[in-house]
Each structure stands twice: as structure tokens, then as C-alpha cells.
KOLTIKOL-691995 format. One record per residue: residue number from 1; residue in one letter; x, y, z of N, C-alpha, C, CB in turn. Coordinates in pm, 1 decimal. Glycine has a CB too. Layout:
BEGIN
{i = NUM&aa = A&nc1 = X&nc2 = Y&nc3 = Z&cac1 = X&cac2 = Y&cac3 = Z&cc1 = X&cc2 = Y&cc3 = Z&cbc1 = X&cbc2 = Y&cbc3 = Z}
...
//
This chain:
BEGIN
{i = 1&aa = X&nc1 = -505.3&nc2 = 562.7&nc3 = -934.5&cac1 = -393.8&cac2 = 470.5&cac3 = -937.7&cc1 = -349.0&cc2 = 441.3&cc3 = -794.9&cbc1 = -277.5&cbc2 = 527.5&cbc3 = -1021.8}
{i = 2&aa = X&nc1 = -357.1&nc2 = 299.4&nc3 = -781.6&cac1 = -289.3&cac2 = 267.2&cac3 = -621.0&cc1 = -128.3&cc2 = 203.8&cc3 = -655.6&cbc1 = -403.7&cbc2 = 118.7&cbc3 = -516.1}
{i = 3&aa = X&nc1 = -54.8&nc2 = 264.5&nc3 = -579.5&cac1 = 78.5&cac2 = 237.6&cac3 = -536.1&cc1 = 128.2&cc2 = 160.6&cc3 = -455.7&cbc1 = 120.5&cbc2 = 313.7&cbc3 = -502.8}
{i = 4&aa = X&nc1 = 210.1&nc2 = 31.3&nc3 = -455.0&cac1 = 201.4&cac2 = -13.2&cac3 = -325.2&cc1 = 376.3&cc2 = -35.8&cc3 = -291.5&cbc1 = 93.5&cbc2 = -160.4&cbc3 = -316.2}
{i = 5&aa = X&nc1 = 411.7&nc2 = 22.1&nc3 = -178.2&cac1 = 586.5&cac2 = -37.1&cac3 = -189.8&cc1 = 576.4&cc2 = -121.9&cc3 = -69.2&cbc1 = 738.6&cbc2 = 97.3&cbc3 = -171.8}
{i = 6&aa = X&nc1 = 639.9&nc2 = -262.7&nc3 = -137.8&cac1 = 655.0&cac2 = -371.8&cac3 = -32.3&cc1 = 844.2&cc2 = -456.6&cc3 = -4.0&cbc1 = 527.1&cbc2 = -501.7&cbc3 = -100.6}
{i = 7&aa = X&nc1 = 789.4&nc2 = -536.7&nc3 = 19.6&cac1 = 915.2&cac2 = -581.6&cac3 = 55.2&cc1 = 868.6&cc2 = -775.7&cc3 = 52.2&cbc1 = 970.8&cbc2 = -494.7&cbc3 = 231.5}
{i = 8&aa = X&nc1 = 899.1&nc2 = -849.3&nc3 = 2.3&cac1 = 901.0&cac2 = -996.0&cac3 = -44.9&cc1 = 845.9&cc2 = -1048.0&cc3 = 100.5&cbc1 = 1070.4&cbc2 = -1064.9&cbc3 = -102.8}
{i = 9&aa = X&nc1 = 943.5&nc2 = -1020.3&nc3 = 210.8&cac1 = 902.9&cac2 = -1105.1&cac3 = 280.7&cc1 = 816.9&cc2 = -1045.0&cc3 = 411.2&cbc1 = 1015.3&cbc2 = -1181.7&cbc3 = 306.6}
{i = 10&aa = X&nc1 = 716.5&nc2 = -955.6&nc3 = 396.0&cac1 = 613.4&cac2 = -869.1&cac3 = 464.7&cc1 = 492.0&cc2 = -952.8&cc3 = 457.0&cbc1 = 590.9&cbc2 = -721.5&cbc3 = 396.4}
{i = 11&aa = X&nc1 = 450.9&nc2 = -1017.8&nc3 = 556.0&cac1 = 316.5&cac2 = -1068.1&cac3 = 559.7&cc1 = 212.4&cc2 = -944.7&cc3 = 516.4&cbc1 = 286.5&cbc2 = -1127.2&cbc3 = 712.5}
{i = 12&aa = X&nc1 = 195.4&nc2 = -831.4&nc3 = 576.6&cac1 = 122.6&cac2 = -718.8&cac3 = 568.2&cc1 = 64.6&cc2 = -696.6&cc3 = 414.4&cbc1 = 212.5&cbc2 = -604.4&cbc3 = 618.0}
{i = 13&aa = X&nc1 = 253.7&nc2 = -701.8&nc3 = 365.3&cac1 = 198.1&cac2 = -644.1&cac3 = 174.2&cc1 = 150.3&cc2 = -737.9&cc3 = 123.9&cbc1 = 313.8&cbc2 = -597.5&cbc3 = 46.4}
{i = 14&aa = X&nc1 = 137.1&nc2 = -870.3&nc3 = 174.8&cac1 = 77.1&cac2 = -1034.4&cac3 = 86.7&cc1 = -109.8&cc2 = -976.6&cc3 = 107.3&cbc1 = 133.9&cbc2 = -1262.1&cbc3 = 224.5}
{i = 15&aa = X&nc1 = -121.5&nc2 = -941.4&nc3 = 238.2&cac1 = -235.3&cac2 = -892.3&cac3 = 258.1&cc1 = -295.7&cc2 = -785.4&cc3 = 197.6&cbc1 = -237.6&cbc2 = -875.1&cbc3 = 355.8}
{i = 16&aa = X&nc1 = -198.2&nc2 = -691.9&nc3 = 195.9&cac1 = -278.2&cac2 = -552.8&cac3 = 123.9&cc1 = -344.6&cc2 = -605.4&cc3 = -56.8&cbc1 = -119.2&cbc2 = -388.9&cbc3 = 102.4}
{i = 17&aa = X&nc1 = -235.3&nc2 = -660.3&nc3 = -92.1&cac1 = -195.2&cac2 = -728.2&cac3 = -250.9&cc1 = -323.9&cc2 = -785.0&cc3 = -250.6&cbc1 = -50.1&cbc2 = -855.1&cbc3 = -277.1}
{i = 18&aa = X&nc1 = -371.6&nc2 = -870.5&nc3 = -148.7&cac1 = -471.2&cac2 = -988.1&cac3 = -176.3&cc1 = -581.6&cc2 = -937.6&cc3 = -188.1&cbc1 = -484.2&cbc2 = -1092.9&cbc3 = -80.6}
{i = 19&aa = X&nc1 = -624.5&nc2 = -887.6&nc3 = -74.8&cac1 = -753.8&cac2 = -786.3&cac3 = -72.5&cc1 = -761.6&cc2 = -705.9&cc3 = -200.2&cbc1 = -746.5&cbc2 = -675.9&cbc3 = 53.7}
{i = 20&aa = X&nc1 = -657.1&nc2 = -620.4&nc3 = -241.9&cac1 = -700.1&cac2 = -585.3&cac3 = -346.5&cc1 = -729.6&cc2 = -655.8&cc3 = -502.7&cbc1 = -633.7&cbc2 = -505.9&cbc3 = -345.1}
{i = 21&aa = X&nc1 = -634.5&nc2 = -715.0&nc3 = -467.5&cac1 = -666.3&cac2 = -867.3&cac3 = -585.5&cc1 = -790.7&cc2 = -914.5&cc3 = -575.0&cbc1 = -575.3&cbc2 = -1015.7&cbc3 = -556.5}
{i = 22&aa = X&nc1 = -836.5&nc2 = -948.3&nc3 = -496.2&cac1 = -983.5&cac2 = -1004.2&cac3 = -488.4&cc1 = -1110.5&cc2 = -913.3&cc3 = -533.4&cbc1 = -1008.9&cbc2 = -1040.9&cbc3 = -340.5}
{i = 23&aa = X&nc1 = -1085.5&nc2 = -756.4&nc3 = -473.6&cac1 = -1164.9&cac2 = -723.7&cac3 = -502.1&cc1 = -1177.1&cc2 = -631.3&cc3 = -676.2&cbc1 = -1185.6&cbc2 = -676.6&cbc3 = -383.6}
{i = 24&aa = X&nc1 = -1049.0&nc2 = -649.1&nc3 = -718.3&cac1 = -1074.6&cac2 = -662.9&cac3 = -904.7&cc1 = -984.0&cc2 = -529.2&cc3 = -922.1&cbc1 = -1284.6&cbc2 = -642.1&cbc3 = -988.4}
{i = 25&aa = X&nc1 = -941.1&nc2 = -494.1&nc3 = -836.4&cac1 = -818.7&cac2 = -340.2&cac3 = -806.9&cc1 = -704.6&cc2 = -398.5&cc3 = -816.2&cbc1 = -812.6&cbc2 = -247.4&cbc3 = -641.3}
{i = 26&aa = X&nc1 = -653.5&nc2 = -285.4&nc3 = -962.0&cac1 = -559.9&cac2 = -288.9&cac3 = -1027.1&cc1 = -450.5&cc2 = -194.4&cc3 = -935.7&cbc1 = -599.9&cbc2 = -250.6&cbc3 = -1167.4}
{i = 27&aa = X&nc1 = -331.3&nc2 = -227.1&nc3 = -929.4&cac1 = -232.4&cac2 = -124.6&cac3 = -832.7&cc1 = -87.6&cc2 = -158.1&cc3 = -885.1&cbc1 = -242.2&cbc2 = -160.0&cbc3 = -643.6}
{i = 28&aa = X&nc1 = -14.6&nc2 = -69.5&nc3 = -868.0&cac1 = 127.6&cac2 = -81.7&cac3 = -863.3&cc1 = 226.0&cc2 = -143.8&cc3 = -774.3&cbc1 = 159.9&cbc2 = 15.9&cbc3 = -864.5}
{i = 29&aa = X&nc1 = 296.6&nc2 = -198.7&nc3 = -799.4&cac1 = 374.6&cac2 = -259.0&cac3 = -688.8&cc1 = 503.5&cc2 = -225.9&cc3 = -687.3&cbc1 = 371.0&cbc2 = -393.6&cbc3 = -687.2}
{i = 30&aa = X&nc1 = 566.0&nc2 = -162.6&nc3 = -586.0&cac1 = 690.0&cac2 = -105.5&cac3 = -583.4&cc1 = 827.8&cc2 = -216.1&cc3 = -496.6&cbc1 = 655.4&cbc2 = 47.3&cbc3 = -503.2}
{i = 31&aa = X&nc1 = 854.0&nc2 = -297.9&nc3 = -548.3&cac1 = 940.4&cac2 = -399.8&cac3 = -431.8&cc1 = 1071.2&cc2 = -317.7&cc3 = -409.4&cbc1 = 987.7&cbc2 = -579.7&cbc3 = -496.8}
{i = 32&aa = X&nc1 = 1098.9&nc2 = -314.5&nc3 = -283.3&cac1 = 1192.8&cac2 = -194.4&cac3 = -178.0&cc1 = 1303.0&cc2 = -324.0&cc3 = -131.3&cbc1 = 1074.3&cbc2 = -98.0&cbc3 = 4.6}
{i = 33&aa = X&nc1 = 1294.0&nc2 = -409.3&nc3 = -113.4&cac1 = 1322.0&cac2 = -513.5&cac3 = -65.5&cc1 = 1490.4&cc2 = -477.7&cc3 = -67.4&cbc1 = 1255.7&cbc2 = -639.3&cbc3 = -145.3}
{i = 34&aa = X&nc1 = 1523.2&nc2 = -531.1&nc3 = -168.8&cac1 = 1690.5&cac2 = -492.7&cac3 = -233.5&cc1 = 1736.5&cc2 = -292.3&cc3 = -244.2&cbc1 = 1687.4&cbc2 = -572.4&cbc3 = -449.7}
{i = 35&aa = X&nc1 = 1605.8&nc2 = -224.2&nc3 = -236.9&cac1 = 1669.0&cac2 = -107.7&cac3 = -294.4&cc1 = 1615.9&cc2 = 44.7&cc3 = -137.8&cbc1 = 1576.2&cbc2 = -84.0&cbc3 = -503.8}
{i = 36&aa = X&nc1 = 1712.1&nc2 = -30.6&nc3 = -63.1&cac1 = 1663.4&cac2 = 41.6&cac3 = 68.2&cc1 = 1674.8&cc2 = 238.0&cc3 = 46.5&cbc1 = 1788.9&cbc2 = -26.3&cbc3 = 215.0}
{i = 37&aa = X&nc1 = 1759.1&nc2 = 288.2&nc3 = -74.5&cac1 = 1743.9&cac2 = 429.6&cac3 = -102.6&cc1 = 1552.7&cc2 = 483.7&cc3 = -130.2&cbc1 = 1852.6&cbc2 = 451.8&cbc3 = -256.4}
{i = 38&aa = X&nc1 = 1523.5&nc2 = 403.8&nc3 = -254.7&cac1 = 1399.6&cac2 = 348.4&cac3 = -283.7&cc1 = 1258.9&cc2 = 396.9&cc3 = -152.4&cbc1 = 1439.4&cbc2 = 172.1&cbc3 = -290.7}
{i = 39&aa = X&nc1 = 1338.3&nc2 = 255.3&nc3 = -37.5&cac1 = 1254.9&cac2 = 256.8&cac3 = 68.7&cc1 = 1201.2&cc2 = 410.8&cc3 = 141.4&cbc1 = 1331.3&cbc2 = 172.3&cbc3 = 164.0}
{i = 40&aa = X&nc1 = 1367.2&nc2 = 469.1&nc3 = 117.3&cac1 = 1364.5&cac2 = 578.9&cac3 = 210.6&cc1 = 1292.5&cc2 = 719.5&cc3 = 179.6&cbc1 = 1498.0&cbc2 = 605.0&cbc3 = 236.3}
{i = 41&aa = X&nc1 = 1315.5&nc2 = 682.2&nc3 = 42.4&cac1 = 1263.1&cac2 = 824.1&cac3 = -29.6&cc1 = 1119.8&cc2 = 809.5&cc3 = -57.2&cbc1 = 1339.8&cbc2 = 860.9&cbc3 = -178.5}
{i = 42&aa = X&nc1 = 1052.9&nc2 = 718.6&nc3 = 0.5&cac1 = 871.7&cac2 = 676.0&cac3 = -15.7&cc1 = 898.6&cc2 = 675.3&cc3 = 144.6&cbc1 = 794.2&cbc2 = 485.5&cbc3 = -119.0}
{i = 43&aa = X&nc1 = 957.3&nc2 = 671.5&nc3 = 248.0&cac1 = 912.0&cac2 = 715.9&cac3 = 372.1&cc1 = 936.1&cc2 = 870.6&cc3 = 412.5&cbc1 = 974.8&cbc2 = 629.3&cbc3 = 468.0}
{i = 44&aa = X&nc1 = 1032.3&nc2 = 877.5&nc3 = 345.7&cac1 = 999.2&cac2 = 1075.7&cac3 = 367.5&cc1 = 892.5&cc2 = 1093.3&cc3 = 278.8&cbc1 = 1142.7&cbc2 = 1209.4&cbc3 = 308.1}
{i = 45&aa = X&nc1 = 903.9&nc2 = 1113.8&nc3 = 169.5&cac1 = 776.7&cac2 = 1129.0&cac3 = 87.8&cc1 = 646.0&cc2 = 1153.3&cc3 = 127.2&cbc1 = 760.1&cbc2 = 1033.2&cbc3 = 26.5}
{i = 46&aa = X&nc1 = 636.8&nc2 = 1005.7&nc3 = 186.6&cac1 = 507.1&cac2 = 1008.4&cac3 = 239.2&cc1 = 456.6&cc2 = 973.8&cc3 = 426.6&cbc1 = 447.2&cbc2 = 902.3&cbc3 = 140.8}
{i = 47&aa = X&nc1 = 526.6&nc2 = 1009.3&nc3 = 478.9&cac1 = 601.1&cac2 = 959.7&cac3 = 611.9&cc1 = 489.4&cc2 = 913.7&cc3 = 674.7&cbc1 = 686.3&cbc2 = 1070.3&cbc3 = 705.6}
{i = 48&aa = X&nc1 = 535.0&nc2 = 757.4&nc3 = 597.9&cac1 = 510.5&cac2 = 675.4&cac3 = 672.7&cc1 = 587.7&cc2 = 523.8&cc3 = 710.8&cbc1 = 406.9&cbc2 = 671.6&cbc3 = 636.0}
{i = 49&aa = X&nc1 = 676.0&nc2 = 528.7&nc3 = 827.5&cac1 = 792.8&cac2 = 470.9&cac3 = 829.8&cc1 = 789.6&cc2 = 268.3&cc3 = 794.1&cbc1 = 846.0&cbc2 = 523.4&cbc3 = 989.4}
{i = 50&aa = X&nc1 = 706.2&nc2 = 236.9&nc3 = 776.6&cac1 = 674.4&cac2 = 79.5&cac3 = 752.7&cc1 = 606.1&cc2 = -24.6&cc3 = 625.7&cbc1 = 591.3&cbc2 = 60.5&cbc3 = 851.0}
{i = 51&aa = X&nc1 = 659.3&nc2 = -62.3&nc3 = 562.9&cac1 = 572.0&cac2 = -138.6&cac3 = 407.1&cc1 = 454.9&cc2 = -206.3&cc3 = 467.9&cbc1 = 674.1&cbc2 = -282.6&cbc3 = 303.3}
{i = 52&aa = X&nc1 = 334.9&nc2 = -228.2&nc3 = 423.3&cac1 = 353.9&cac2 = -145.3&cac3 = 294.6&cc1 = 310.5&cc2 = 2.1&cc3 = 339.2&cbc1 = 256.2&cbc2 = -205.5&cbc3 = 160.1}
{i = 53&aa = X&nc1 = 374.9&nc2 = 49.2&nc3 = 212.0&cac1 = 299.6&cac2 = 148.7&cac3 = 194.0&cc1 = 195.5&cc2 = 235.3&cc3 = 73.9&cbc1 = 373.8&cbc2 = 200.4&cbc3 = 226.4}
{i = 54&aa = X&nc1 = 72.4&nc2 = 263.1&nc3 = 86.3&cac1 = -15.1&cac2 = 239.9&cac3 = 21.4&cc1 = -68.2&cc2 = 358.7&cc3 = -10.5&cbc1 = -85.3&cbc2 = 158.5&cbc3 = 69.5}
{i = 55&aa = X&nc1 = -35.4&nc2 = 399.0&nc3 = -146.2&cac1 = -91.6&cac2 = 542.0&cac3 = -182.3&cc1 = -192.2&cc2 = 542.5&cc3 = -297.0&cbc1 = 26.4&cbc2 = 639.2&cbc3 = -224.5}
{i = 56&aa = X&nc1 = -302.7&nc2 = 598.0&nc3 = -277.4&cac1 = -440.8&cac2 = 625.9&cac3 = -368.7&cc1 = -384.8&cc2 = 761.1&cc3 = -444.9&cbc1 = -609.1&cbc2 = 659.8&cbc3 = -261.6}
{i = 57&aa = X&nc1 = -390.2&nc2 = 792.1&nc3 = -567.3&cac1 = -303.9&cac2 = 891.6&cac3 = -635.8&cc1 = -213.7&cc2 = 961.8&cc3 = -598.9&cbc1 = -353.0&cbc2 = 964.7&cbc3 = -677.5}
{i = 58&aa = X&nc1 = -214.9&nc2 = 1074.7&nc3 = -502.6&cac1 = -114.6&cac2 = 1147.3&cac3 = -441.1&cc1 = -82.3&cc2 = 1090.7&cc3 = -290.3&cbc1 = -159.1&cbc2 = 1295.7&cbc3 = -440.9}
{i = 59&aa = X&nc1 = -168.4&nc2 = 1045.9&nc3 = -211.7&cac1 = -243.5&cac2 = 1053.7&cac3 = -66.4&cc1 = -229.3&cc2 = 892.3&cc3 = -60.5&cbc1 = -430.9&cbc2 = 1130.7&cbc3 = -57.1}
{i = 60&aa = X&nc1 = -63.3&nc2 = 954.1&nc3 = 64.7&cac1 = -81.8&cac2 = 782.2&cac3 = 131.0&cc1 = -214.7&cc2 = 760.0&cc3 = 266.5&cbc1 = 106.6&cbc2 = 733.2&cbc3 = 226.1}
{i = 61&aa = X&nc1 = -233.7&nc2 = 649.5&nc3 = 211.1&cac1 = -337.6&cac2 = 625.5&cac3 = 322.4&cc1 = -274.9&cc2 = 533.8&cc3 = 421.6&cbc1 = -476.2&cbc2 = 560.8&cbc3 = 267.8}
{i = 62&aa = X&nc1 = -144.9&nc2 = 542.3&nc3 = 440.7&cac1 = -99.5&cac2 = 449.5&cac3 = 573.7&cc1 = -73.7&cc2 = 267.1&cc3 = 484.2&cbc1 = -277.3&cbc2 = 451.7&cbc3 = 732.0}
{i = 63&aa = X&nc1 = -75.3&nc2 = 195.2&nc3 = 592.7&cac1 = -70.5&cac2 = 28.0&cac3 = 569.1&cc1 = -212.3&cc2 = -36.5&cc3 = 540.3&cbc1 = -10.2&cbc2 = -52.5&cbc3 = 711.3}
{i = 64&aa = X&nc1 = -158.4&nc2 = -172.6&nc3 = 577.2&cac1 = -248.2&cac2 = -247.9&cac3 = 585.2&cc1 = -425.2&cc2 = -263.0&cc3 = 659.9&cbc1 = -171.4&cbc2 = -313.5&cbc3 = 619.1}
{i = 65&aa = X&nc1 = -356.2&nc2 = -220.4&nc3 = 783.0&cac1 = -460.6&cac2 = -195.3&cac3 = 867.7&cc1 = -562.9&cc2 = -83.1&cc3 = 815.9&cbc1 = -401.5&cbc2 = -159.7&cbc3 = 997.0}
{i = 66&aa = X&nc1 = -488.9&nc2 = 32.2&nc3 = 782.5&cac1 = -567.7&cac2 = 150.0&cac3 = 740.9&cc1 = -676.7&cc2 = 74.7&cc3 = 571.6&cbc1 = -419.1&cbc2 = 308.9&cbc3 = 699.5}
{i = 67&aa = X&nc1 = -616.5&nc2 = 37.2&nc3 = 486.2&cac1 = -648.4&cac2 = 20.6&cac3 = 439.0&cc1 = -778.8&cc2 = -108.6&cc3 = 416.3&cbc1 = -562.7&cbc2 = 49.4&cbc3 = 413.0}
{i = 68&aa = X&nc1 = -712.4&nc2 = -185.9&nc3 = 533.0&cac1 = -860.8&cac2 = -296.7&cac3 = 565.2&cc1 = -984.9&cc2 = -181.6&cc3 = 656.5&cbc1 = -797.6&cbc2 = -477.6&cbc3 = 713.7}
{i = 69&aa = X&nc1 = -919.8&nc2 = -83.1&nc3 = 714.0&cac1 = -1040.9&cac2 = 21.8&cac3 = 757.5&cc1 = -1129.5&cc2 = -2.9&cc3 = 698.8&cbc1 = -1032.2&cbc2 = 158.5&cbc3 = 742.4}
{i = 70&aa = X&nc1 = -1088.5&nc2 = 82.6&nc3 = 561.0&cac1 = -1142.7&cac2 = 147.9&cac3 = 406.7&cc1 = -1269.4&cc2 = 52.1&cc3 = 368.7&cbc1 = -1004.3&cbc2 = 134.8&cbc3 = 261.1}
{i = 71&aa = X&nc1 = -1168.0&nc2 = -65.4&nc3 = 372.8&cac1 = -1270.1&cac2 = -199.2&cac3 = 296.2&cc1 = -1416.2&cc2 = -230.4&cc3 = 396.9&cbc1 = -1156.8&cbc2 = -383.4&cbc3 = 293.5}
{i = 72&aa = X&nc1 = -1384.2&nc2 = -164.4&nc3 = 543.1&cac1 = -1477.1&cac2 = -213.9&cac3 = 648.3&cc1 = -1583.0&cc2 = -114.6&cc3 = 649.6&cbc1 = -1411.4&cbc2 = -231.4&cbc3 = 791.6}
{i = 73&aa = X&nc1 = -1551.3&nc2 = -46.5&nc3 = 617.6&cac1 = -1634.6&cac2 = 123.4&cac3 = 628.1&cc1 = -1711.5&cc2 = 141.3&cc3 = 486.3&cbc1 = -1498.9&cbc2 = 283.8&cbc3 = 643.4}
{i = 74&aa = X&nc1 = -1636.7&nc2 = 77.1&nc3 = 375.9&cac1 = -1737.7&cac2 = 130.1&cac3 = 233.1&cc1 = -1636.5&cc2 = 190.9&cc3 = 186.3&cbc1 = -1886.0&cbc2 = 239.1&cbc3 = 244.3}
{i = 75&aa = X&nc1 = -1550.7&nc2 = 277.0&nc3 = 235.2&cac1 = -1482.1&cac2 = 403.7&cac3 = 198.1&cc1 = -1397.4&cc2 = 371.5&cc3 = 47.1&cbc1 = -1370.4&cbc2 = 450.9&cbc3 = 334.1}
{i = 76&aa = X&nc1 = -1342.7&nc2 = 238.8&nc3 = 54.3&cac1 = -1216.7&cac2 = 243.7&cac3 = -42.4&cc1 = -1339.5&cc2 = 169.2&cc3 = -166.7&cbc1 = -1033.1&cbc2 = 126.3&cbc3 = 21.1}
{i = 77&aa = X&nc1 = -1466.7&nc2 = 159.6&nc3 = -143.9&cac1 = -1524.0&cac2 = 116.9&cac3 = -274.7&cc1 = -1579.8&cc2 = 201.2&cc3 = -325.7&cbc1 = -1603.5&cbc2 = 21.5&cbc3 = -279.4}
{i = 78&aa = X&nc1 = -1631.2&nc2 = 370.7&nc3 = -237.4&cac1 = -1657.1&cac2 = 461.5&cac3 = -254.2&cc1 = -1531.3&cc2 = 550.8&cc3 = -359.5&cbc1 = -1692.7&cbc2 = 493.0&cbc3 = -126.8}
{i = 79&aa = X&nc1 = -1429.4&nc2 = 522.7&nc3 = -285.6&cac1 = -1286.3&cac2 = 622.4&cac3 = -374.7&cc1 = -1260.1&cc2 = 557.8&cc3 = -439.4&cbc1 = -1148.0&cbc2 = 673.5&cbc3 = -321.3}
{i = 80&aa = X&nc1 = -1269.4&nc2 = 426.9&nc3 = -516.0&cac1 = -1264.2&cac2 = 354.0&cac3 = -640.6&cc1 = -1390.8&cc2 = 371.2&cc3 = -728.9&cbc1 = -1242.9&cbc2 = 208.6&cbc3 = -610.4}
//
């Protein structure tokens, strides 16, 4: 299960969203936007201070960038 907490007006999470949209990956979407307690308790959580933020079951794997890694390397078609 992928997790994603964004915020409406984040170019980043339009990106993370898309990529995974395209490639047929189903995920959660957490909008933080209005509910900044929300925000805070998914950056301690998983400390990582910026949306999105992008967790593969337990294990955030960071943003956007990290996650276009994944797509560049094989890795995130391998852990799917």
C-alpha cells in the first residue's frame, strides 16, 4: 500500500500522483492542505519535513525526487 500526504497546491504531489497514475499504481492520498495537525504528525512520524510525502507500507521513502529515483533504477517496479 502506497500513502501519499499532499497538499492541493504542490507541484511535486501532481507529480508523484502522475507517475504513479500512469504506471497503473494504486495509492492513498492523504490531503494536509487544511489540516496542518495532520501535516505534523506524518512529519514526525516519518521525518520527513516536506509533501509529498510518500510511504510504501511502513517505510517512507522521502518525496518526489526519491521516488522518480525508484522509477529510474527499476527499484519501485521491483517493490511493486
Amino acid at each position: 500500500m502506497i500513502t501519499i500526504y499532499t497538499t492541493r497546491a504542490c507541484p511535486h504531489c501532481l507529480r508523484a500522483k502522475d507517475l504513479l497514475r500512469r504506471k497503473g499504481i494504486s495509492f492513498q492520498e492523504v490531503d494536509v492542505t487544511e489540516d496542518r495537525g495532520k501535516r505534523e504528525e506524518a512529519e514526525k512520524r516519518y521525518g520527513w519535513m516536506t509533501v509529498p510525502i510518500i510511504v510504501m507500507g511502513d517505510k517512507c521513502i522521502g518525496g518526489v525526487d526519491e521516488l522518480y529515483r525508484m522509477e529510474r533504477s527499476g527499484e519501485l517496479d521491483r517493490y511493486l
